[in-house]
Backbone and ligand atoms as CSV (ligand in chain L), in Angstrom:
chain,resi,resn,atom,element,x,y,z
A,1,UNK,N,N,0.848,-1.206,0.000
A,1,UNK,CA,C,0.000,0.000,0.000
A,1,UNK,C,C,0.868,1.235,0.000
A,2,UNK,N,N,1.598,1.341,-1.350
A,2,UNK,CA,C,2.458,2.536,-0.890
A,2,UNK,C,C,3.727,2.181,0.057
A,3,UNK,N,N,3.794,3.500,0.538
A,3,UNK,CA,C,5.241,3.358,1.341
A,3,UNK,C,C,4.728,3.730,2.905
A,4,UNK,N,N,4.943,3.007,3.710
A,4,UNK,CA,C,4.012,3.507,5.025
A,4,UNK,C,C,4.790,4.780,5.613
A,5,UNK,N,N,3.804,5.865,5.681
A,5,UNK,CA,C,4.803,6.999,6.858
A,5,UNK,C,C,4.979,8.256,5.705
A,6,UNK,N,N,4.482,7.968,4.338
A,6,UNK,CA,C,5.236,8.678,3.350
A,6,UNK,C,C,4.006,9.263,2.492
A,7,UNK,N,N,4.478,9.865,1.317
A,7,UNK,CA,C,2.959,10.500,0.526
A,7,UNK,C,C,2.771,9.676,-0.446
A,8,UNK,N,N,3.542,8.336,-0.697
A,8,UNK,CA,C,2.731,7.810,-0.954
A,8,UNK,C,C,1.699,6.371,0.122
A,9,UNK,N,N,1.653,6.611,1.017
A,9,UNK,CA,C,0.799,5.805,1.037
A,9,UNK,C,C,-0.494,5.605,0.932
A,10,UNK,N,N,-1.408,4.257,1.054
A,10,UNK,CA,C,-2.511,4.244,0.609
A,10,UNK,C,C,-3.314,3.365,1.774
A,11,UNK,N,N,-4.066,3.718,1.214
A,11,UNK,CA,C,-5.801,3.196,2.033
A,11,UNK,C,C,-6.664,2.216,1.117
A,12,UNK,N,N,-7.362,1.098,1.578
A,12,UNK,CA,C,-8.414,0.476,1.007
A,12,UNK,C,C,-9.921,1.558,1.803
A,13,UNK,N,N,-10.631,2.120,1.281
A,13,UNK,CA,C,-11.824,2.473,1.465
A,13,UNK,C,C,-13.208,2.136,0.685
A,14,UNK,N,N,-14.200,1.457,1.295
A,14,UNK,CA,C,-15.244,1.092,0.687
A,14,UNK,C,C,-16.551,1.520,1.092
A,15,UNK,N,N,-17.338,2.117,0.156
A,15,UNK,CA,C,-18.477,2.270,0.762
A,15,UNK,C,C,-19.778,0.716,0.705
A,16,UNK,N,N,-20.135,0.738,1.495
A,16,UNK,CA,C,-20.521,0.056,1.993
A,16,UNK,C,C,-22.516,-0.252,1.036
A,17,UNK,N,N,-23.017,-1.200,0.715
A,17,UNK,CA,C,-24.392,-0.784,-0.121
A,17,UNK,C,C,-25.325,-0.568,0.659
A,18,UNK,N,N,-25.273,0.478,2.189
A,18,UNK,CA,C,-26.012,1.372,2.625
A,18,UNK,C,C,-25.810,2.416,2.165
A,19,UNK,N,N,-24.483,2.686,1.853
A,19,UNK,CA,C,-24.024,4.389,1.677
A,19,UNK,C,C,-24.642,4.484,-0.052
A,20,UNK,N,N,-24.376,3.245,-0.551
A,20,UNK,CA,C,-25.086,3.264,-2.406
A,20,UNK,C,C,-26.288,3.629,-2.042
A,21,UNK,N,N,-26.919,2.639,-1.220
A,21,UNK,CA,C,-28.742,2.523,-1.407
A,21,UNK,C,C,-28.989,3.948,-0.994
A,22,UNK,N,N,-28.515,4.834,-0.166
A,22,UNK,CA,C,-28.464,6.147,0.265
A,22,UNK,C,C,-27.919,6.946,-0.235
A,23,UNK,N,N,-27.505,6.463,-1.619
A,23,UNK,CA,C,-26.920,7.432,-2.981
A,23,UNK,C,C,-25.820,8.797,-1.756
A,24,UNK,N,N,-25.019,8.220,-1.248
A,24,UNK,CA,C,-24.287,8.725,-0.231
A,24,UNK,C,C,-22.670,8.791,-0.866
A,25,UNK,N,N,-22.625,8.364,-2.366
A,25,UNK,CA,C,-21.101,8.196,-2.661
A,25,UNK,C,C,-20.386,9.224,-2.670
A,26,UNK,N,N,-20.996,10.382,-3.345
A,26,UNK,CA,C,-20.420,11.432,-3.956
A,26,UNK,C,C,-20.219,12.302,-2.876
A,27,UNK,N,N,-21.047,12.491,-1.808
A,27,UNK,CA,C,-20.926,13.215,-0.562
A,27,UNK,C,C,-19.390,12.565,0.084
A,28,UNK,N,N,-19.344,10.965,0.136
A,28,UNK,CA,C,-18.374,10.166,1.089
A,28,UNK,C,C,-16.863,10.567,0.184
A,29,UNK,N,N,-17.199,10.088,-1.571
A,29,UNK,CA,C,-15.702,10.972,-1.891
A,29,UNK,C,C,-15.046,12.097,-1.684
A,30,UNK,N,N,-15.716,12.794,-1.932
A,30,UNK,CA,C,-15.869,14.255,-1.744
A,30,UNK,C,C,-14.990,15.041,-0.500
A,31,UNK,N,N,-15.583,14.156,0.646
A,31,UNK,CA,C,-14.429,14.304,1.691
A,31,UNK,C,C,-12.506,14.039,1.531
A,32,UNK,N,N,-12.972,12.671,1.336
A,32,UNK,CA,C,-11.233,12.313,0.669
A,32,UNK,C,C,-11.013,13.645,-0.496
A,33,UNK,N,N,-11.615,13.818,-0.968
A,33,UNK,CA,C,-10.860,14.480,-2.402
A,33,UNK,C,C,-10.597,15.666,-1.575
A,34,UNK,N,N,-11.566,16.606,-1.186
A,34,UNK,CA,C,-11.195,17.856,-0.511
A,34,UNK,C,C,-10.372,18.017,0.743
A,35,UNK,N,N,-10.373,16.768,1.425
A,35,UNK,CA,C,-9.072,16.469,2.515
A,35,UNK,C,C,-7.835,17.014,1.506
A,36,UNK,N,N,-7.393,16.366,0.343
A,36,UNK,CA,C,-6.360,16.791,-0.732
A,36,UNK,C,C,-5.947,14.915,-0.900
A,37,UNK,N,N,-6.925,13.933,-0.391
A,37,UNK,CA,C,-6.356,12.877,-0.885
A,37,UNK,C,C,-6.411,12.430,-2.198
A,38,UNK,N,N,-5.422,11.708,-2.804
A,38,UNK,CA,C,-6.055,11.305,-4.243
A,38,UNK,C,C,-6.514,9.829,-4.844
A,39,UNK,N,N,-7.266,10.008,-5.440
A,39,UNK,CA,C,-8.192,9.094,-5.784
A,39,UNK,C,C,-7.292,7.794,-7.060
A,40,UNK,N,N,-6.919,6.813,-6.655
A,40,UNK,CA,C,-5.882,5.996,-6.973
A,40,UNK,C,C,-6.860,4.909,-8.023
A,41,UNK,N,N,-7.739,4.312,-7.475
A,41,UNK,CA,C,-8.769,3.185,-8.273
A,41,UNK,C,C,-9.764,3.412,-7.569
A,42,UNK,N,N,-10.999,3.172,-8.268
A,42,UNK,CA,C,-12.438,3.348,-7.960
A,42,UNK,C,C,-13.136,1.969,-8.645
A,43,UNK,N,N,-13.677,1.204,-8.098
A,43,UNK,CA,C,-14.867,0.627,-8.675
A,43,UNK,C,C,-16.179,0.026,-8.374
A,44,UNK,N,N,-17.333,-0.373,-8.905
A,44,UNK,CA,C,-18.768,-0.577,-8.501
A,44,UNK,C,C,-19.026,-1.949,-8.289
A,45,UNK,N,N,-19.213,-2.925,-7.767
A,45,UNK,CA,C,-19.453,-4.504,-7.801
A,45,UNK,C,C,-19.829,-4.948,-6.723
A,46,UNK,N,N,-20.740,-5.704,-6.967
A,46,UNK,CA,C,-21.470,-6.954,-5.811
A,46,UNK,C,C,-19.980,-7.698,-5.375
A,47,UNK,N,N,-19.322,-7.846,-4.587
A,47,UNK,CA,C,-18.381,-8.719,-3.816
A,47,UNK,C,C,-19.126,-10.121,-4.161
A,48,UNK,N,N,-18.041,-11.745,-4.968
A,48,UNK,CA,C,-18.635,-12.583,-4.385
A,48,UNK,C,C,-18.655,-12.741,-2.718
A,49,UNK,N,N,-19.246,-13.965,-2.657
A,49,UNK,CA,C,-19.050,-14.797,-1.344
A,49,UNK,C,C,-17.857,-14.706,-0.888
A,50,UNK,N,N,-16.813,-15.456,-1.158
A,50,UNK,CA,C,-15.628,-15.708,-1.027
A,50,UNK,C,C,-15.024,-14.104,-1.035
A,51,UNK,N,N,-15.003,-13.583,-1.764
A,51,UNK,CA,C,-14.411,-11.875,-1.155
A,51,UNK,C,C,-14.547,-11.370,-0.558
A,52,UNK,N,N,-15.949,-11.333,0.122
A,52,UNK,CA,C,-16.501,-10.580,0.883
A,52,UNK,C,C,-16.007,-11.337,2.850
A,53,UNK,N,N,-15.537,-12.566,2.541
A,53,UNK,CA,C,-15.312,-13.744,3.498
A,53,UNK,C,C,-13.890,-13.448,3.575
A,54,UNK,N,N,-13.011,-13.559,2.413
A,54,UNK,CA,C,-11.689,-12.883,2.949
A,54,UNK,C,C,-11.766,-11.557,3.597
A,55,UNK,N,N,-12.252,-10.607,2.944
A,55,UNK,CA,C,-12.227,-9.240,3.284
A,55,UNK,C,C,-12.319,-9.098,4.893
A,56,UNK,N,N,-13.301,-9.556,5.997
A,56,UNK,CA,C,-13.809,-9.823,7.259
A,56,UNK,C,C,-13.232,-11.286,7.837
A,57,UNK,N,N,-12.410,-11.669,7.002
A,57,UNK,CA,C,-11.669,-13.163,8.069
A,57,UNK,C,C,-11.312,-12.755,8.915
A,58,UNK,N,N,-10.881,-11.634,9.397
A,58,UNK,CA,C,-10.673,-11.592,10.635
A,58,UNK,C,C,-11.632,-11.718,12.185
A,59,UNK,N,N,-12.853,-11.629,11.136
A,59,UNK,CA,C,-13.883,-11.616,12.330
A,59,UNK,C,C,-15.256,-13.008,12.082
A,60,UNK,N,N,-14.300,-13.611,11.566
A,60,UNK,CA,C,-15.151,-15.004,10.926
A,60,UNK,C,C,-15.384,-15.739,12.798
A,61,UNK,N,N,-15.123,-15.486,13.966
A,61,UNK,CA,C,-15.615,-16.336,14.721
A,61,UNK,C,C,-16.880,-15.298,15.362
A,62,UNK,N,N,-16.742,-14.060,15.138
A,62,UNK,CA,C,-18.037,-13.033,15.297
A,62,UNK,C,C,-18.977,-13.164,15.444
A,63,UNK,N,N,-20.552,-13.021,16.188
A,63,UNK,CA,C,-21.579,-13.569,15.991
A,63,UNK,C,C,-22.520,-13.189,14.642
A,64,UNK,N,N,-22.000,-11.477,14.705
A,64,UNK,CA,C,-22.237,-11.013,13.268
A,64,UNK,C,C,-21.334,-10.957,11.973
A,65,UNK,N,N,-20.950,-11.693,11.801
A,65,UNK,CA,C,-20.205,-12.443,10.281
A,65,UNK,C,C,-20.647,-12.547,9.506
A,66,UNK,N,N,-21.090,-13.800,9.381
A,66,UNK,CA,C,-22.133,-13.958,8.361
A,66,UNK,C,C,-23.745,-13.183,7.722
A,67,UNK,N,N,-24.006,-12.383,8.867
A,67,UNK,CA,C,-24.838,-11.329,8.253
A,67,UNK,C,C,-24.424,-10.521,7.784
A,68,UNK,N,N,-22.586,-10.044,7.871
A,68,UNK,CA,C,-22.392,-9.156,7.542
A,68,UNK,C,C,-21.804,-9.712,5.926
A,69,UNK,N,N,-21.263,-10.516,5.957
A,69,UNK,CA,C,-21.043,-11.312,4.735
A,69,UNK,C,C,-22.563,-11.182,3.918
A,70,UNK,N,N,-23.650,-11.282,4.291
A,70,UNK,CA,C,-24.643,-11.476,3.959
A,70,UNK,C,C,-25.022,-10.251,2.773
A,71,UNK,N,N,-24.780,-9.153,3.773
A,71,UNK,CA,C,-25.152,-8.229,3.675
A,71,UNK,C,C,-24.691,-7.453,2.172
A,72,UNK,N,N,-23.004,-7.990,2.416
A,72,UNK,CA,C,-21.884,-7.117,1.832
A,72,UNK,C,C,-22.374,-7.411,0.248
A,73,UNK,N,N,-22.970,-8.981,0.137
A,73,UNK,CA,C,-23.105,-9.782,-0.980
A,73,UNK,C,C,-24.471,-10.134,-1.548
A,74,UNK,N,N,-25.568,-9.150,-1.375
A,74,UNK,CA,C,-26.537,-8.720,-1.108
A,74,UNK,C,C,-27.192,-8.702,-2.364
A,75,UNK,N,N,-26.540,-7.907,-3.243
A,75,UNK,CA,C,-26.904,-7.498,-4.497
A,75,UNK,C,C,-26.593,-6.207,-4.586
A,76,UNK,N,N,-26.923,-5.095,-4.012
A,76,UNK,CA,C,-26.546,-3.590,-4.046
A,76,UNK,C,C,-25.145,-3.349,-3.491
A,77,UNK,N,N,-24.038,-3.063,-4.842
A,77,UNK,CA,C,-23.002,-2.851,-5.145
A,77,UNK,C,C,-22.471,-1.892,-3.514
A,78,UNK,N,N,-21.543,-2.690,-3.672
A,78,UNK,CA,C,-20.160,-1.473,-3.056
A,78,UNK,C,C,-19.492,-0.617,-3.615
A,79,UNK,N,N,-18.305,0.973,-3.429
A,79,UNK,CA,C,-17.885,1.426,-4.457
A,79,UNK,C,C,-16.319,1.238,-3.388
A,80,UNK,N,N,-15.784,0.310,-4.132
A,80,UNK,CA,C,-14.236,-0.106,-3.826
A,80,UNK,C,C,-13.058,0.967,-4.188
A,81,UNK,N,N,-12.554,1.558,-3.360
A,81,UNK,CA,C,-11.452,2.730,-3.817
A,81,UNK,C,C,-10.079,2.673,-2.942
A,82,UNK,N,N,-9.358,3.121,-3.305
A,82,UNK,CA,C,-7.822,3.248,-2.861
A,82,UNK,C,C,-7.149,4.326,-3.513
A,83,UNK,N,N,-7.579,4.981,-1.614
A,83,UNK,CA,C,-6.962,6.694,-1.627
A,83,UNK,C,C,-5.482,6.638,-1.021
A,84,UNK,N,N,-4.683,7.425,-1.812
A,84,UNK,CA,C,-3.047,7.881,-1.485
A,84,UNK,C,C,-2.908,9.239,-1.254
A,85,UNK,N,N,-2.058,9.156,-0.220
A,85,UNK,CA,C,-1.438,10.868,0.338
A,85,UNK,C,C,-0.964,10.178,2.322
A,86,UNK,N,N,-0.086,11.301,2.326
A,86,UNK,CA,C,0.568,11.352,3.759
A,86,UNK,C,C,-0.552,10.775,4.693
A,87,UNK,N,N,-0.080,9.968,5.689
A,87,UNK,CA,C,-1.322,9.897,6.351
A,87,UNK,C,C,-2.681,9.291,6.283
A,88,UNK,N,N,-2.674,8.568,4.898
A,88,UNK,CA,C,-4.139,8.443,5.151
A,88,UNK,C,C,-4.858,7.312,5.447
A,89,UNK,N,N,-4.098,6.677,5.832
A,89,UNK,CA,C,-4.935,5.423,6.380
A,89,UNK,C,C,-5.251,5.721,7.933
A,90,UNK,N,N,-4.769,6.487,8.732
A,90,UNK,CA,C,-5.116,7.193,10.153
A,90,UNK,C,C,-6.497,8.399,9.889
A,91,UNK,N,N,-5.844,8.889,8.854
A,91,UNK,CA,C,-6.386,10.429,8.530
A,91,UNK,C,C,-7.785,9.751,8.193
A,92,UNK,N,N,-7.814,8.669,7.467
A,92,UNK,CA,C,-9.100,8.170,6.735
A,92,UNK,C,C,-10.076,7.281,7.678
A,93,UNK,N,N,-9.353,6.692,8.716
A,93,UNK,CA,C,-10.394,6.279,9.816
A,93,UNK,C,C,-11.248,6.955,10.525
A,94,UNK,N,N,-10.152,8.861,10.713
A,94,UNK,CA,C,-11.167,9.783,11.534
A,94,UNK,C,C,-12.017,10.532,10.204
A,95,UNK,N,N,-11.929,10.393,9.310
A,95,UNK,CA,C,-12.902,10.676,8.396
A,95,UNK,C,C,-14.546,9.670,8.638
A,96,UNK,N,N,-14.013,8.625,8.816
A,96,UNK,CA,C,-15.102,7.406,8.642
A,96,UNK,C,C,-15.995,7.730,10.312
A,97,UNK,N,N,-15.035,8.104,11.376
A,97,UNK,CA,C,-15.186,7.952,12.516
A,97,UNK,C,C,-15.661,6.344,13.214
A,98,UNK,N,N,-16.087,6.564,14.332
A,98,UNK,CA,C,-15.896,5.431,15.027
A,98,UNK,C,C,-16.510,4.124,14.295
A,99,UNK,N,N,-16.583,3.011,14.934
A,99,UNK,CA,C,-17.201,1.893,14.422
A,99,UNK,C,C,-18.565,1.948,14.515
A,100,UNK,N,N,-18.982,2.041,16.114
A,100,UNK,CA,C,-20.353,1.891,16.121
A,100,UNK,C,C,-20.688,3.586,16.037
A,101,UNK,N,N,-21.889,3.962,15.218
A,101,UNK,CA,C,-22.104,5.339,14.610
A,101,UNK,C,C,-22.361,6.304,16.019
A,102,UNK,N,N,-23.271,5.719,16.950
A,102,UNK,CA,C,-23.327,6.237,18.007
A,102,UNK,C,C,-22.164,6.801,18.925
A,103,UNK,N,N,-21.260,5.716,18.595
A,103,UNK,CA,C,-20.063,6.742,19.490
A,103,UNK,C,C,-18.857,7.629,18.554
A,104,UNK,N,N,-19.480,7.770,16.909
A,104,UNK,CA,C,-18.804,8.410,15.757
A,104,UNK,C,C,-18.832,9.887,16.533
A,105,UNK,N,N,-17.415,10.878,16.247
A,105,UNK,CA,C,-17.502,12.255,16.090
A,105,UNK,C,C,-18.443,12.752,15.210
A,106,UNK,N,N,-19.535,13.715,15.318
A,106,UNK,CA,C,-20.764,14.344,14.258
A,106,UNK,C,C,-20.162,14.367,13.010
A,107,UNK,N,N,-18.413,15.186,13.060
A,107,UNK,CA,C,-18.130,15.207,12.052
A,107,UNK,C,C,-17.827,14.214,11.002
A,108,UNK,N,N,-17.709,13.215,11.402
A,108,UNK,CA,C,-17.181,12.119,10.506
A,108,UNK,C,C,-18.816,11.552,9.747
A,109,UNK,N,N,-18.311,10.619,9.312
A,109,UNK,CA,C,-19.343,10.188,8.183
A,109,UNK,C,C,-19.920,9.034,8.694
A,110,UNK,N,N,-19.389,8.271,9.809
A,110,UNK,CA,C,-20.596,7.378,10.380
A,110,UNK,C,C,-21.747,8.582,11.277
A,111,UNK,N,N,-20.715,9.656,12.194
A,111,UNK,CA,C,-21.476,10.925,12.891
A,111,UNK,C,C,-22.334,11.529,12.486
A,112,UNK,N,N,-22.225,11.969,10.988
A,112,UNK,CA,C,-23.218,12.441,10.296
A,112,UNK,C,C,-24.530,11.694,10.143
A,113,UNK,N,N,-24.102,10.332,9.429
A,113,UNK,CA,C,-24.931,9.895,8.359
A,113,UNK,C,C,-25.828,8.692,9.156
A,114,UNK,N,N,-24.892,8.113,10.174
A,114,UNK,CA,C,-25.140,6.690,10.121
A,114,UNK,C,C,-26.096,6.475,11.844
A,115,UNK,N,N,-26.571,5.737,12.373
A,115,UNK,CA,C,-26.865,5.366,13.771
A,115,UNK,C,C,-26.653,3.642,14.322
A,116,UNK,N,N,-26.819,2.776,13.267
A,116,UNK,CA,C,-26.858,1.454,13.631
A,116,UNK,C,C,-24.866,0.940,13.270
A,117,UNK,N,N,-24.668,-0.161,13.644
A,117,UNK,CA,C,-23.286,-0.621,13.682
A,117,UNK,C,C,-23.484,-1.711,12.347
A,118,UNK,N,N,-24.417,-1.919,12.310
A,118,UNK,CA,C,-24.293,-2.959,11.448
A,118,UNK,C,C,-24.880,-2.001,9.743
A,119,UNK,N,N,-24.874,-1.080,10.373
A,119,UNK,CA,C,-25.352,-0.506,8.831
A,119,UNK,C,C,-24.545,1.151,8.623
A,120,UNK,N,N,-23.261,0.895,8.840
A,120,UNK,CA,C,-22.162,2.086,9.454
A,120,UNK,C,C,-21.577,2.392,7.826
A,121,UNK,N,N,-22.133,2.165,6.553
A,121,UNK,CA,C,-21.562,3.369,5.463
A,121,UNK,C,C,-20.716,2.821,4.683
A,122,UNK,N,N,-19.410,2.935,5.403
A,122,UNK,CA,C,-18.470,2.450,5.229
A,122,UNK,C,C,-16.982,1.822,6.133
A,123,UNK,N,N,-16.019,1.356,5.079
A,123,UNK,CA,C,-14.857,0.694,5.643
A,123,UNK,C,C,-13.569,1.318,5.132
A,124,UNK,N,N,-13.058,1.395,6.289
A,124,UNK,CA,C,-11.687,1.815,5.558
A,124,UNK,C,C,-10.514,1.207,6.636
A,125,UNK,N,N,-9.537,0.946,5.799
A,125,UNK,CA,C,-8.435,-0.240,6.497
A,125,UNK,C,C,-7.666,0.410,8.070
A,126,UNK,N,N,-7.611,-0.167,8.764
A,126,UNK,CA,C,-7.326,0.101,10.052
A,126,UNK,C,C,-5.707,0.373,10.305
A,127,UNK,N,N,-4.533,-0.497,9.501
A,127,UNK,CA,C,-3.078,0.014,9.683
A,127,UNK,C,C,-2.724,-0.348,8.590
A,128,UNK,N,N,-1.216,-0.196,8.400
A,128,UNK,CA,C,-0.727,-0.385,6.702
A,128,UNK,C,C,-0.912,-1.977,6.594
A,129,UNK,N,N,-0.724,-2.600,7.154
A,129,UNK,CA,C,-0.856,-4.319,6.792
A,129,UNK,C,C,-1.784,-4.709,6.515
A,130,UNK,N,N,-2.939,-4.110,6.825
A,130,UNK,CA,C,-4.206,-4.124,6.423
A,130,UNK,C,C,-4.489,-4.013,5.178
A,131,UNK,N,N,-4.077,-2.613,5.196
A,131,UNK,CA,C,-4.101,-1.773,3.954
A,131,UNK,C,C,-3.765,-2.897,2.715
A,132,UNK,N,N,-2.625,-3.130,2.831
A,132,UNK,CA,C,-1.654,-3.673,1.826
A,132,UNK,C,C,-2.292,-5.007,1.346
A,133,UNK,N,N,-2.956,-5.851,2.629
A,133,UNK,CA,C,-3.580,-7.173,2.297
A,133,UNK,C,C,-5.079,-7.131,1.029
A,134,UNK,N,N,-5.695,-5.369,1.770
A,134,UNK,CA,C,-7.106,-5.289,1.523
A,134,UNK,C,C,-6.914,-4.832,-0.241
A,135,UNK,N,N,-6.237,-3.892,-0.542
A,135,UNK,CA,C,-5.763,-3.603,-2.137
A,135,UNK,C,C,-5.436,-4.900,-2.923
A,136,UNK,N,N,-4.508,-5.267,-2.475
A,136,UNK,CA,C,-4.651,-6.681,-3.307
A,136,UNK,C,C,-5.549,-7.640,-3.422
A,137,UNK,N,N,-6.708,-7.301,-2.470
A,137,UNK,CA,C,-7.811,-8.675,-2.732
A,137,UNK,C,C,-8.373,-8.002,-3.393
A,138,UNK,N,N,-8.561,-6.614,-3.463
A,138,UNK,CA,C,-9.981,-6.199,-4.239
A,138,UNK,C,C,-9.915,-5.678,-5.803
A,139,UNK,N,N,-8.365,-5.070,-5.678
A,139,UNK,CA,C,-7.627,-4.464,-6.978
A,139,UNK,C,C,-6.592,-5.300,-7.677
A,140,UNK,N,N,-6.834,-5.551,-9.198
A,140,UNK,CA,C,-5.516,-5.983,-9.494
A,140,UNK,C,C,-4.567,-4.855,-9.311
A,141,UNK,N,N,-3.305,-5.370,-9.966
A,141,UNK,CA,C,-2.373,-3.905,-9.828
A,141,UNK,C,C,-2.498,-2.976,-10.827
A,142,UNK,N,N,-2.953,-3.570,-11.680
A,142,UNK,CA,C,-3.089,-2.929,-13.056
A,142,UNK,C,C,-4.502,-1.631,-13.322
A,143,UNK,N,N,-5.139,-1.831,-12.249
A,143,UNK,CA,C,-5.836,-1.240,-11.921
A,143,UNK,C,C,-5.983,0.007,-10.812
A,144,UNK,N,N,-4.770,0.019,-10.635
A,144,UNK,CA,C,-4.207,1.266,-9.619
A,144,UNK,C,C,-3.430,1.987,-10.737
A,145,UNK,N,N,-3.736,3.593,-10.494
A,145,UNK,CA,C,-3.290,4.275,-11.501
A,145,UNK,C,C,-2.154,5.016,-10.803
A,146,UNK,N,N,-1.272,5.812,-11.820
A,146,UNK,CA,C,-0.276,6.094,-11.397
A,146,UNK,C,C,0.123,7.895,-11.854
A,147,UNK,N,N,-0.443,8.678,-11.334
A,147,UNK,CA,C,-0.418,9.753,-12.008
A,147,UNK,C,C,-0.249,11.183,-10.989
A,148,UNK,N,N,-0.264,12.594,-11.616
A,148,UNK,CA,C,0.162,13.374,-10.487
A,148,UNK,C,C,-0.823,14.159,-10.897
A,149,UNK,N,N,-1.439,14.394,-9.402
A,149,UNK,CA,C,-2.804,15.627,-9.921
A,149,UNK,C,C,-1.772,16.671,-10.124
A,150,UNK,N,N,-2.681,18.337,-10.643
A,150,UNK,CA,C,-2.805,19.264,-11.009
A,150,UNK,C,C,-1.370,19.898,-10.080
A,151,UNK,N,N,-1.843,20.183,-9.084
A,151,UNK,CA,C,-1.205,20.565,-7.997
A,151,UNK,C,C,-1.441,20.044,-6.771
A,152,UNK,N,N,-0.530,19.284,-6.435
A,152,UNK,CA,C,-0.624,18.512,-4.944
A,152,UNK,C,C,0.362,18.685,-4.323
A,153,UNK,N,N,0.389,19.919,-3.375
A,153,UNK,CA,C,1.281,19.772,-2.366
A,153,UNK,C,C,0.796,19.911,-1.669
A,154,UNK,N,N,-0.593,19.573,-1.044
A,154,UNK,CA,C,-1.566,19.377,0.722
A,154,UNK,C,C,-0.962,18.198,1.080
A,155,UNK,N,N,-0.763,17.070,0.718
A,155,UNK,CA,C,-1.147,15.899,1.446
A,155,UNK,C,C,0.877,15.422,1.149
A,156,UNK,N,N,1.587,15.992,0.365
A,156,UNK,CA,C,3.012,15.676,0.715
A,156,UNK,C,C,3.564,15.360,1.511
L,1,RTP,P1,P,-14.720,-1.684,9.005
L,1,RTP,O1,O,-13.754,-2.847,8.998
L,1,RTP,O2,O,-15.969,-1.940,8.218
L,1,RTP,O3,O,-14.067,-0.369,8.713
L,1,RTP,O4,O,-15.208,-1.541,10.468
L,1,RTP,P2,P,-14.307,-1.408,11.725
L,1,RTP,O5,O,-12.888,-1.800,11.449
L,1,RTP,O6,O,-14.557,-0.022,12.225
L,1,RTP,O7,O,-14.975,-2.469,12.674
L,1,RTP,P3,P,-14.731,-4.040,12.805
L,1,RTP,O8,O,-14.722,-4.353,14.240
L,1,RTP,O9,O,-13.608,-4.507,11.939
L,1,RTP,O10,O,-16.088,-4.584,12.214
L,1,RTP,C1,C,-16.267,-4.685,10.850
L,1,RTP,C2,C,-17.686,-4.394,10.500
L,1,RTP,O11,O,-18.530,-5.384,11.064
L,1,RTP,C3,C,-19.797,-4.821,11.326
L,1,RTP,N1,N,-20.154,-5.043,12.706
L,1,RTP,N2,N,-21.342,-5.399,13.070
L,1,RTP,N3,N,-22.333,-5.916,16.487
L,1,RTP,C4,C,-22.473,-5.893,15.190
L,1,RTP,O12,O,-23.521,-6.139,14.641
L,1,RTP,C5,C,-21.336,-5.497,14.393
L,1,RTP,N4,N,-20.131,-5.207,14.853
L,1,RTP,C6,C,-19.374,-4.914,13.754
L,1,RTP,C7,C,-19.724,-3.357,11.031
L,1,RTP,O13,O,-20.247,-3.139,9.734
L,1,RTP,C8,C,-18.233,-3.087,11.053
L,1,RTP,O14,O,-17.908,-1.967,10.262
């Protein structure tokens, strides 16, 4: 995921198909972009089974797992992205704010938007190992772009 500590590193962020069904995307990018992060790969897809099961192995002995697997694989698309700039896999958790929405800062986007835990928006990767595992399941490489915005020296 990049270089950890540096401008380039990166983030797996996903919105979640509450934040779709709540036509909530463009509001949720919007933040990253105007933070000054940049927008690396974007895409729209139902997760199979099996992706959606790696993605949350970590919480496969959970009582809510499999609903959330359920959920993820539902039919109403996720929008899969991987944002780069200084910082942002920290920077991008307090964007998302807390887990459960109730104890989210207002400002963040579970704070704003969200109230239930199981229906919290979105995901975004918790440390670089994360990071690094979650890009490769969801992105080929070839699908991460490689380019220099306009003017970017915020997030350097
Ligand atoms: P995420 O991975 O989605 O960013 O969430 P997180 O790190 O903030 O939270 P984590 O503990 O990894 O949980 C992953 C997702 O599981 C759902 N969840 N449901 N009690 C419940 O029903 C419950 N607890 C967690 C949430 O969608 C959470 O984001």
């Amino acid at each position: 995921a990049g270089e950890k500590g540096t401008a380039s590193e990166r983030s797996f962020v996903m919105i979640k198909p509450d934040g779709v069904s709540r036509q909530l995307v463009g509001k949720i990018i919007s933040r990253f972009e105007e933070r000054g992060y940049k927008l690396v790969a974007v895409k729209s897809l139902t997760p199979s089974p099996a992706l959606a099961r790696e993605h949350y192995s970590d919480l496969s002995a959970r009582p809510f797992y499999n609903g959330l697997v359920k959920y993820i694989t539902s039919g109403t698309p996720v929008v899969a992205m991987v944002w780069e700039g200084k910082d942002v896999i920290k920077q991008g958790r307090r964007i998302v704010g807390a887990t459960n929405p109730q104890d989210a800062d207002p400002g963040s986007v579970r704070g704003q938007y969200a109230v239930s835990v199981g229906r919290n928006l979105i995901h975004a990767s918790d440390a670089f190992d994360s990071a690094t595992k979650e890009i490769g399941l969801w992105f080929a490489p070839e699908e991460l772009s490689d380019y220099e915005p306009i003017a970017w020296p915020w997030v350097m």
